[in-house]
C-alpha positions in Angstrom: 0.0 0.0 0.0 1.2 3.0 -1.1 2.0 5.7 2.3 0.9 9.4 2.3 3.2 11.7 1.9 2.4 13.5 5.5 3.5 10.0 7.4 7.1 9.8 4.9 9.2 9.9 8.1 7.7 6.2 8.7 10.1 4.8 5.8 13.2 4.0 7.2 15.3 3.8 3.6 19.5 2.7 3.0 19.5 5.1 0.0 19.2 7.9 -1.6 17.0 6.9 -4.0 13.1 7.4 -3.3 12.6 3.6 -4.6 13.5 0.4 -3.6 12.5 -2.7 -5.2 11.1 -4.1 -2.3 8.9 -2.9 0.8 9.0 -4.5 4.4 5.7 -2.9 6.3 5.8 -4.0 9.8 2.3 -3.0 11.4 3.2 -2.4 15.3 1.9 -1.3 18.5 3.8 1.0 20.8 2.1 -0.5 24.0 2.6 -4.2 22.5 5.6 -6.4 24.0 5.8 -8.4 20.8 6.1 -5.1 18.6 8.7 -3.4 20.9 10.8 -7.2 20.5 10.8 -6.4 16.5 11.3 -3.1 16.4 14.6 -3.2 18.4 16.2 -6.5 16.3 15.4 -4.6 12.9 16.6 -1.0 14.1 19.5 -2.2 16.1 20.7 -5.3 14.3 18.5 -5.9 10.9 18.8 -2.3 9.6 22.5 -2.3 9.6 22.5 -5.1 7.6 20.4 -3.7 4.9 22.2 -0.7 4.4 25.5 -2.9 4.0 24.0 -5.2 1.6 20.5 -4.4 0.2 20.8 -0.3 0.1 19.1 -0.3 -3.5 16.5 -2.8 -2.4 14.5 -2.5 0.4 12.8 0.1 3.0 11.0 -0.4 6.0 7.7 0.9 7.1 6.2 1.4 10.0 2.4 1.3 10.3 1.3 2.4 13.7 -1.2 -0.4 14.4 -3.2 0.7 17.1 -4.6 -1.6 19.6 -8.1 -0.7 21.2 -8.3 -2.7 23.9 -5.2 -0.7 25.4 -6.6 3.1 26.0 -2.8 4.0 26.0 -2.3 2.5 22.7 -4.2 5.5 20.8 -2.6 8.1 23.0 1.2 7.0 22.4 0.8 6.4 18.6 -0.8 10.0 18.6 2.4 11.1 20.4 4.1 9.4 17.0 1.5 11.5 15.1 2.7 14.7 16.4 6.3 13.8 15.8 5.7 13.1 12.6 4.0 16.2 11.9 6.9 18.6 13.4 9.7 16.3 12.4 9.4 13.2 10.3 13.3 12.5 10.9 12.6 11.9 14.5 9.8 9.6 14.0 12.3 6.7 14.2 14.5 7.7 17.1 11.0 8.5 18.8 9.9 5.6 18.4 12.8 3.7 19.9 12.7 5.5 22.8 9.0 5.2 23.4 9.9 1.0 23.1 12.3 1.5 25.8 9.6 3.2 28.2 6.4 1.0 27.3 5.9 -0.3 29.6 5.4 2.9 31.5 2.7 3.5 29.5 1.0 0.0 29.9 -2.5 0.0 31.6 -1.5 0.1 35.4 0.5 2.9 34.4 -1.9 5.2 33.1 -5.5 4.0 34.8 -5.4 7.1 37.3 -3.8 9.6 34.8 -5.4 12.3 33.0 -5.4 11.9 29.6 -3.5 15.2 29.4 -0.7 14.0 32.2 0.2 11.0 29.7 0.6 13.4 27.2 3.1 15.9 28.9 5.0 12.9 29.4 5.2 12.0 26.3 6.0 15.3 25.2 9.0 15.0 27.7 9.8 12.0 25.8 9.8 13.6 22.5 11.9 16.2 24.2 14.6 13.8 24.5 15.3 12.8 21.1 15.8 16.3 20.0 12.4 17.8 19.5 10.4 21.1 21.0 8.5 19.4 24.0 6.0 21.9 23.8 5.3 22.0 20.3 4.8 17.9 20.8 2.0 19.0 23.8 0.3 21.8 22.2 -0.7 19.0 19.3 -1.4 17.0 21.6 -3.2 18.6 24.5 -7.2 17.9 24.2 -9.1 21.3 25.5 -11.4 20.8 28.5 -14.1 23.3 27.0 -16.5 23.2 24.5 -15.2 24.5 21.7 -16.8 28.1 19.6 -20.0 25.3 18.4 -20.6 23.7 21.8 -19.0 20.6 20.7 -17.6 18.3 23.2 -16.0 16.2 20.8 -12.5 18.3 19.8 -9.7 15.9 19.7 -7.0 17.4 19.0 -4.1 18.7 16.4 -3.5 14.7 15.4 -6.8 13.1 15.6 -7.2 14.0 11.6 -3.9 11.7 11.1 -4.6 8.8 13.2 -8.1 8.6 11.4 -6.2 8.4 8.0 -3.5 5.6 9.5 -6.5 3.6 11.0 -8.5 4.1 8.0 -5.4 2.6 5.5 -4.6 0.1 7.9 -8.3 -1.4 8.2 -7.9 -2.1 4.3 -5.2 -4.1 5.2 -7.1 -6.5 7.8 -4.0 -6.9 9.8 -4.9 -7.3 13.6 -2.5 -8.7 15.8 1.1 -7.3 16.2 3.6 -7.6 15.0 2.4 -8.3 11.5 5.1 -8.0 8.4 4.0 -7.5 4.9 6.1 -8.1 2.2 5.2 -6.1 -1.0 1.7 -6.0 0.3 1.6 -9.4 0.9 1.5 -10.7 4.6 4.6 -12.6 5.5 3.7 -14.9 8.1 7.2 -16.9 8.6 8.1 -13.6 9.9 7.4 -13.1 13.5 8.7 -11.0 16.8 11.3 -14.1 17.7 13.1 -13.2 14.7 16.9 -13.2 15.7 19.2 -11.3 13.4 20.4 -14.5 11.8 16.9 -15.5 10.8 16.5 -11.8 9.6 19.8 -12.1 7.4 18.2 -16.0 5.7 15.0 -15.0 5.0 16.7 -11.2 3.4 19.2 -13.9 1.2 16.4 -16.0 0.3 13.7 -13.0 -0.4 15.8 -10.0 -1.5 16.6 -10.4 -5.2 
């Protein structure tokens, strides 16, 4: 599936080129122990490799796949959101520093939290890697007034993006996470006990 231009920073590409023979999309959750187990083998140890090897062939994507049945799971990928929108080359470093805090943001974490307390935090996170904390904040921050129309249902300065990356991802069908596709396809001898070897045989046997 093709990605919108807005959510670019989700490509994590060896070259210089815009194209790449081949497309690894790996749908994951922020909040999702499996996803987090992925994401750090292919950014840490998988990527590498790639860029050594198979610059010219293949980008990654990163499809924030959110899970519903976490609350938190909508509130750190909109975190993502926002990150994308001011910066799309942080989205990745972002992201690997939200995997090493998920589990602050896990269910017991957050139950007794306003929604806007989660979201200072991870505005502080986003602060971290580089970016303007408040910048992240004030997109996400939800108001606690109507708004000029009496509506009550304002979201905020992301929820326009998250309904377009839920919307493309539904046409998918992918539920759990991690899923992989490759070239659109699902890859199901792909999962989140990948070690880097089994990354660098199925690459060798794939990657042409």
């Amino acid at each position: 599936m093709a990605l919108n231009p807005k959510f670019a920073g989700q490509k994590l590409a060896a070259h210089v080129s815009p194209y790449a023979l081949h497309t690894i999309e790996m749908y994951l959750d922020y909040v999702c122990p499996f996803s987090k187990k992925m994401f750090d083998t292919v950014y840490d140890s998988v990527f590498p490799v790639i860029k050594e090897k198979y610059a010219d062939k293949v980008q990654l994507i990163f499809r924030q796949q959110i899970q519903p049945w976490h609350p938190s799971s909508t509130l750190v990928h909109e975190a993502g959101a926002a990150v994308l929108k001011i910066d799309s080359n942080k989205f990745w470093p972002f992201s690997k520093a939200l995997f090493a805090e998920q589990a602050e943001y896990f269910d017991v974490k957050v139950v007794n939290e306003p929604r806007n307390k989660t979201y200072e935090r991870l505005a502080k996170l986003a602060g971290s890697v580089g970016l303007d904390e408040k910048k992240v904040y004030n997109l996400l921050e939800v108001p606690d007034k109507p708004d000029s129309e009496g509506g009550l249902n304002i979201g905020n300065g992301v929820t326009n993006d998250i309904k377009l990356m839920v919307k493309a991802n539904r046409l998918t069908g992918v539920h759990v996470t991690p899923t992989v596709l490759f070239n659109g396809v699902v890859e199901n001898s792909i999962s989140s006990s990948f070690s880097k070897d089994d990354w660098e045989q199925w690459l060798q046997k794939n990657v042409v």
